[in-house]
C-alpha positions in Angstrom: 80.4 -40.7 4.7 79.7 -39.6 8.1 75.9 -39.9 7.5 76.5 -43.8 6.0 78.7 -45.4 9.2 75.9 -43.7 10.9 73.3 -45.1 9.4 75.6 -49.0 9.5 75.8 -48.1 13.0 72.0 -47.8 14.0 71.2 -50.4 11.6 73.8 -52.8 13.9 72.3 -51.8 17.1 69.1 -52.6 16.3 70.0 -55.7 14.1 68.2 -54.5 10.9 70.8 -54.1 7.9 68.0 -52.4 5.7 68.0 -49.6 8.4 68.1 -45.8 6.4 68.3 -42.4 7.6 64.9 -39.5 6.7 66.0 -36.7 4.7 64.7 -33.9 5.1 63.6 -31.9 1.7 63.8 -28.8 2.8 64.1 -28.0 -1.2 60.4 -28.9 -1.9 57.4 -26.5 -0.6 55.7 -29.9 0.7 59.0 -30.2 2.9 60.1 -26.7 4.1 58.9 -26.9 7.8 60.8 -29.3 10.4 59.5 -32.7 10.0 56.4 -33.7 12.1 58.5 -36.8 13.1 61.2 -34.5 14.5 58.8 -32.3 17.2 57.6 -36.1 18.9 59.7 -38.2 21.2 62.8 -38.6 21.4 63.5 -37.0 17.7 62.5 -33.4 19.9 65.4 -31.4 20.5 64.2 -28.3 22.8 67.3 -26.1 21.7 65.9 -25.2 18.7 64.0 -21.4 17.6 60.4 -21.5 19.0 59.4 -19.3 16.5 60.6 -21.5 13.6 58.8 -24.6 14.9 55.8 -25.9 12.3 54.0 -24.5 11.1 56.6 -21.8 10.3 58.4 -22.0 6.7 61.4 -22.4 6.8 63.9 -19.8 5.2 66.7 -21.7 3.5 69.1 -18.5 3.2 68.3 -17.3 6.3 69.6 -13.4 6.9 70.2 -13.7 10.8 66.8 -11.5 10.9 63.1 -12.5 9.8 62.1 -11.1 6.3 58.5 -11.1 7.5 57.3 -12.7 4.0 53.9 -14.1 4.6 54.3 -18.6 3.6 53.6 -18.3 0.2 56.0 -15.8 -0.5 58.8 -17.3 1.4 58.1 -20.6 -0.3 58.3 -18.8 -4.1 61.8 -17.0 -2.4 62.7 -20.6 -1.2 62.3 -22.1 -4.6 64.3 -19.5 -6.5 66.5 -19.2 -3.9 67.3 -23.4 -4.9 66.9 -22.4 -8.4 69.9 -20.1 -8.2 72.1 -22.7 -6.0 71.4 -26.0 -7.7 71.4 -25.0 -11.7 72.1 -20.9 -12.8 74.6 -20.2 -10.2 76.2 -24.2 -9.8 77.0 -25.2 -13.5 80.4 -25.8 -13.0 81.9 -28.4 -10.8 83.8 -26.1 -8.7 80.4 -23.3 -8.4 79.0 -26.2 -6.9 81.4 -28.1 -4.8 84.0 -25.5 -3.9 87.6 -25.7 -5.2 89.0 -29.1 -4.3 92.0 -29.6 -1.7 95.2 -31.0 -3.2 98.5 -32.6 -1.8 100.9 -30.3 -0.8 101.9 -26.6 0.4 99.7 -25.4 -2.4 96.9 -27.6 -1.9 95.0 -25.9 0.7 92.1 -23.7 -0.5 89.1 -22.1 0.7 86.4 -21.5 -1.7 83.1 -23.3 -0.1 80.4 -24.1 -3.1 77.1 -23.3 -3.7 75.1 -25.8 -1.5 77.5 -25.7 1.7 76.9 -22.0 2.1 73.3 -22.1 1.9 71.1 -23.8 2.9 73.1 -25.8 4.4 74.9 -22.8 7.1 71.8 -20.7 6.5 69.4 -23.5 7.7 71.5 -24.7 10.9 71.1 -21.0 12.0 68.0 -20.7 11.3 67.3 -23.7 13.5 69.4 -23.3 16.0 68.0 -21.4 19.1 68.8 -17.5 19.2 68.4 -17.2 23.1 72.0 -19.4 22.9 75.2 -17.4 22.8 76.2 -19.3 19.5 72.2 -20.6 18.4 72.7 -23.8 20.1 72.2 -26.8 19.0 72.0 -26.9 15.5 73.3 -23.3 15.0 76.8 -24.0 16.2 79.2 -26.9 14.7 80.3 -27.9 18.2 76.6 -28.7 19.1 75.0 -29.0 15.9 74.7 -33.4 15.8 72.9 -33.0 19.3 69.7 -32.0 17.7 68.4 -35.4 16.0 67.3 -32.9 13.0 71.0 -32.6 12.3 70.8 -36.1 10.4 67.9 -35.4 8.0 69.5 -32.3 7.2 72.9 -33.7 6.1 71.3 -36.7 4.4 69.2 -33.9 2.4 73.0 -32.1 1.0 74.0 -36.0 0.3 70.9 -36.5 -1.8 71.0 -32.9 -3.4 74.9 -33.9 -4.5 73.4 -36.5 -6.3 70.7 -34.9 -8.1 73.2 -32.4 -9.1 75.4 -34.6 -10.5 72.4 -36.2 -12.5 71.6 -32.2 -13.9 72.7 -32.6 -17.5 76.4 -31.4 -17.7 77.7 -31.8 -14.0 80.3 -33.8 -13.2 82.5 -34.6 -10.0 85.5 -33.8 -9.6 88.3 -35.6 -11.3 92.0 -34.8 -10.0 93.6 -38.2 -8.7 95.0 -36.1 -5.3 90.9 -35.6 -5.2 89.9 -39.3 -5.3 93.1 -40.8 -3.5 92.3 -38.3 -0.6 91.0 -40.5 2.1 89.6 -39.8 5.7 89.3 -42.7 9.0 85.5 -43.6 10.1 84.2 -46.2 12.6 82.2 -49.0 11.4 79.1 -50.7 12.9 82.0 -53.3 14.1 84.1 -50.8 16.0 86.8 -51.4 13.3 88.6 -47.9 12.1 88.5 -47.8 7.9 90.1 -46.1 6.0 88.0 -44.2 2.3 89.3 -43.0 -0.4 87.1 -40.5 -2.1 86.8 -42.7 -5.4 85.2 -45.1 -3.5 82.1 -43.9 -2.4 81.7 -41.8 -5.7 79.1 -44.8 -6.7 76.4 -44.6 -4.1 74.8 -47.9 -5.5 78.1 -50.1 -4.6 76.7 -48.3 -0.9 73.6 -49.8 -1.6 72.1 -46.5 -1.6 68.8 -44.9 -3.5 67.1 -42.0 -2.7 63.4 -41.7 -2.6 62.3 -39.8 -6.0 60.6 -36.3 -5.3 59.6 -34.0 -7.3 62.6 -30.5 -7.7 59.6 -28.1 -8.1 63.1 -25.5 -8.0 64.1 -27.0 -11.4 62.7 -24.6 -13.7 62.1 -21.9 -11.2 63.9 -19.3 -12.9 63.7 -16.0 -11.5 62.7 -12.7 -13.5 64.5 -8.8 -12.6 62.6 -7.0 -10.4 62.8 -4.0 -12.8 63.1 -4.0 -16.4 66.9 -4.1 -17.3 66.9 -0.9 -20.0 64.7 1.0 -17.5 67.6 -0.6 -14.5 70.5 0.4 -16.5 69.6 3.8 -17.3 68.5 4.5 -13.2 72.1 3.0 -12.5 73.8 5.6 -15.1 72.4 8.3 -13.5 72.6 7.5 -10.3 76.9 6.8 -11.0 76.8 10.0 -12.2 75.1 12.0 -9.5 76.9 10.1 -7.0 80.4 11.1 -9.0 78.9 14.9 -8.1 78.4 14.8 -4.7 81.2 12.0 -3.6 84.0 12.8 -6.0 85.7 10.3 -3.7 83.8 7.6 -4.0 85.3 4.5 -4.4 85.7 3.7 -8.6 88.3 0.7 -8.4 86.5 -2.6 -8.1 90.2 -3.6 -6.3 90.0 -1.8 -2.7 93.8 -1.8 -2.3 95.9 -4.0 0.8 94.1 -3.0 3.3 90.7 -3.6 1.6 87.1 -2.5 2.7 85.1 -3.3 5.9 81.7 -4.4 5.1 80.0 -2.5 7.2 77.5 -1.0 4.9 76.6 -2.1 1.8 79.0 -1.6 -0.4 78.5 -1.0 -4.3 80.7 -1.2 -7.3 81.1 -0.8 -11.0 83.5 -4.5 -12.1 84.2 -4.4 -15.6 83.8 -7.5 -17.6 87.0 -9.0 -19.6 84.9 -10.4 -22.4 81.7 -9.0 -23.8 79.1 -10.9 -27.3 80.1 -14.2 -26.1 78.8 -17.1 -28.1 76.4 -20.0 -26.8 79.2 -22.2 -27.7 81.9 -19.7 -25.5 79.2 -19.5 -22.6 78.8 -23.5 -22.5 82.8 -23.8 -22.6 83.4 -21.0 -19.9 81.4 -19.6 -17.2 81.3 -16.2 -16.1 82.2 -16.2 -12.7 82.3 -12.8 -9.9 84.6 -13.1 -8.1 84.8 -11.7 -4.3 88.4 -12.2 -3.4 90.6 -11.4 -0.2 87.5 -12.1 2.1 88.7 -11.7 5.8 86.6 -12.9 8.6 86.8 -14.2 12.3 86.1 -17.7 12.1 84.0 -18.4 15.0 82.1 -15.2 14.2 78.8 -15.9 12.0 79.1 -13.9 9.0 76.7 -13.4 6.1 76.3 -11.3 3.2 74.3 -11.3 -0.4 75.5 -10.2 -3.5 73.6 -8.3 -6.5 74.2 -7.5 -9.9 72.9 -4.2 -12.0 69.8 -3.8 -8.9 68.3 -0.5 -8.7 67.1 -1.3 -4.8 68.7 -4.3 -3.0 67.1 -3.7 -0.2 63.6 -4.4 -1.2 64.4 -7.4 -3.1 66.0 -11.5 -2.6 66.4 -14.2 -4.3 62.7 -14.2 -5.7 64.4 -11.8 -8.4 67.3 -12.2 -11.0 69.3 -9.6 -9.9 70.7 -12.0 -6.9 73.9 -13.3 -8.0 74.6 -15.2 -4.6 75.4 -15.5 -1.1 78.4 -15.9 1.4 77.2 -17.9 4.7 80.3 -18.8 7.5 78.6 -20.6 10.9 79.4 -20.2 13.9 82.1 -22.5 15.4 81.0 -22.3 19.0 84.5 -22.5 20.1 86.6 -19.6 20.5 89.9 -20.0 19.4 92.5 -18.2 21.0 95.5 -17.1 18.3 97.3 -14.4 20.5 96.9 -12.0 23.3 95.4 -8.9 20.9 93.0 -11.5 18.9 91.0 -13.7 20.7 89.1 -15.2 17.4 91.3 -16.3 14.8 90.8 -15.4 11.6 90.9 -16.3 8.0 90.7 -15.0 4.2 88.4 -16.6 2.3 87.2 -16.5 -1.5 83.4 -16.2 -2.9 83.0 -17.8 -6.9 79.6 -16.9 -8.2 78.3 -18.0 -11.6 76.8 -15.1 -13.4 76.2 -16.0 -17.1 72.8 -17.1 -17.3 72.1 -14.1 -15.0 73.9 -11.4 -17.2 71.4 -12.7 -20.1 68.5 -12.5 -17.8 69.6 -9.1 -16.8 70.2 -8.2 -20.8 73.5 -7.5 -19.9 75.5 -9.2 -22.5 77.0 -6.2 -24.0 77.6 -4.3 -21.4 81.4 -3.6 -20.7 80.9 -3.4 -16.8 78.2 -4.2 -14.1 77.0 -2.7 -11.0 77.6 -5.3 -7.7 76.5 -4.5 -4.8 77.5 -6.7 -1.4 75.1 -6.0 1.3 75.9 -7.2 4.8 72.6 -8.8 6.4 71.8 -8.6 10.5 74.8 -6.8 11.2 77.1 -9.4 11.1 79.8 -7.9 9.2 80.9 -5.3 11.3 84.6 -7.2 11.0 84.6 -8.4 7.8 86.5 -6.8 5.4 87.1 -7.7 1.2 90.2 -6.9 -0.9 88.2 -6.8 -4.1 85.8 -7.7 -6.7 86.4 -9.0 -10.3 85.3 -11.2 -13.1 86.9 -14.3 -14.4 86.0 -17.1 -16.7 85.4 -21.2 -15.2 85.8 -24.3 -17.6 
């Protein structure tokens, strides 16, 4: 709603009610540079990476580093990478949207979805300029609406929310503390209102429509990088010599109260409650990994990708099957002071990933456990630390 008072409000001041926001489809190969309309005039913003200006691609789960992959393959990486966040790994309501906040002491919950994560924290950052403390403009939340890019970005996650919901099977949300939830906005008449949630579900009653493009990401389903017998039988040895030489290794998927810091990667066998589902099971309930007890400083940026049964994560993305997901926070650009021996604050956090279509991709069906790894990308996870790993199942 913050992108449609806006848009009222621009369309007031210069007295055309048919005014809309660009978006900026970033999700498309035709759209993955900045827009051309965004290096001229006043849409220039000269906080922003000079080495990710046009004609640069832009990388939509950026790693805090540059991959180095020439344009076309970044595009191909690009367009699984949307493959993965929009259909495989968002085909329940949750996957996608995050868990939903409720009244009460219990409401509260942090579970960001697919989309939020990346691109949208991935691509402020990769915007934002790296010579800045905290990537200033777009790459920090305190500065992010100063760069006129900002807009076309956020219209791009409204538009994406509603070609999500038109993906066969996806639904909003539908519990009434949900919809009745409301937030304040100013109006194009410098009148506070007050919206409900249920209200704006309908974007025509907002007289909206979005320009129809192409989702060349639709049916860009990825393939393994190595054959999955030939994957599974590397990974049986390799647990095996690595049971020789590090008897103490750690073998519990649950790293105890104190958990693990993610300094390194860290890899680990989960096993899976429920093996030969049915397509009739795996349409009613989605396998979901679960990364749980994730503890991070919140105005630290943070960012880490997770893999599934790969022989060598380090040579591969989400070009290839084996990526089950990532976990993106962005920088607040504010530090928050909690006490006198923690000058960040922090919180725990939770990662849902949606693995089904990826364990039969993987020809992993069967199997009674998997091999996850979580690999920590540009050294940003030097203070991040996870209670666990496990599977559970999603209506």
């Amino acid at each position: 709603m913050m992108i449609y008072f806006h848009e009222r409000i621009l369309g007031s001041l210069i007295g055309d009610d048919t005014f809309a926001l660009s978006f900026w489809n970033w999700d498309n190969p035709e759209g993955m540079f900045i827009p051309d309309m965004y290096m001229n005039g006043s849409f220039v913003d000269s906080q922003r990476e000079r080495s990710h200006l046009p004609p640069e691609v832009a990388d939509i789960n950026f790693d805090y580093v540059e991959r180095g992959l020439d344009p076309e393959d970044q595009i191909e990486a690009n367009v699984a990478f949307m493959y993965h966040q929009m259909v495989s790994g968002a085909k329940k309501t949750e996957l996608f949207m995050g868990c939903p906040y409720k009244a009460g002491e219990d409401g509260s919950c942090d579970g960001p979805g697919t989309i939020e994560l990346a691109p949208h924290n991935a691509l402020h950052t990769w915007v934002g300029n790296t010579q800045n403390p905290e990537y200033e403009n777009l790459g920090a939340f305190y500065s992010a609406a100063k760069d006129p890019v900002f807009y076309a970005h956020h219209s791009n996650i409204d538009r994406l929310w509603d070609v999500w919901r038109g993906l066969k099977g996806n639904k909003d949300i539908n519990d009434p503390d949900w919809l009745d939830s409301y937030f304040y906005f100013w109006d194009e008449n410098a009148q506070n209102i007050r919206i409900k949630i249920r209200d704006v579900l309908d974007i025509t009653k907002l007289r909206y429509a979005y320009e129809p493009i192409g989702n060349s990401w639709l049916n860009a389903r990825p393939k393994p990088s190595v054959p999955p017998k030939i994957a599974r039988h590397i990974l049986k040895m390799r647990d095996i010599q690595n049971k020789l030489q590090s008897p103490n290794q750690i073998s519990s998927p649950d790293f105890g109260p104190e958990g693990h810091t993610l300094d390194t990667t860290l890899r680990v066998r989960v096993p899976r409650p429920k093996t030969y589902r049915t397509k009739k099971e795996k349409d009613d309930e989605e396998e979901v990994l679960v990364i749980y007890g994730i503890e991070i400083k919140k105005d630290v940026y943070v960012k880490f990708d997770v893999f599934v049964n790969a022989v060598d994560e380090t040579t591969i993305g989400p070009e290839s099957r084996e990526f089950a997901g990532t976990f993106v926070n962005m920088r607040r650009g504010v530090r928050i002071v909690m006490n006198k021996n923690d000058v960040v604050s922090k919180r725990k956090t939770i990662l849902k990933l949606g693995i089904s279509e990826l364990l039969e991709d993987l020809e992993a069906d069967e199997d009674e456990t998997i091999w996850v790894a979580l690999v920590p990308r540009g050294g940003t996870c030097v203070n991040t630390t996870v209670d666990g790993v496990r599977i559970e199942f999603m209506q």
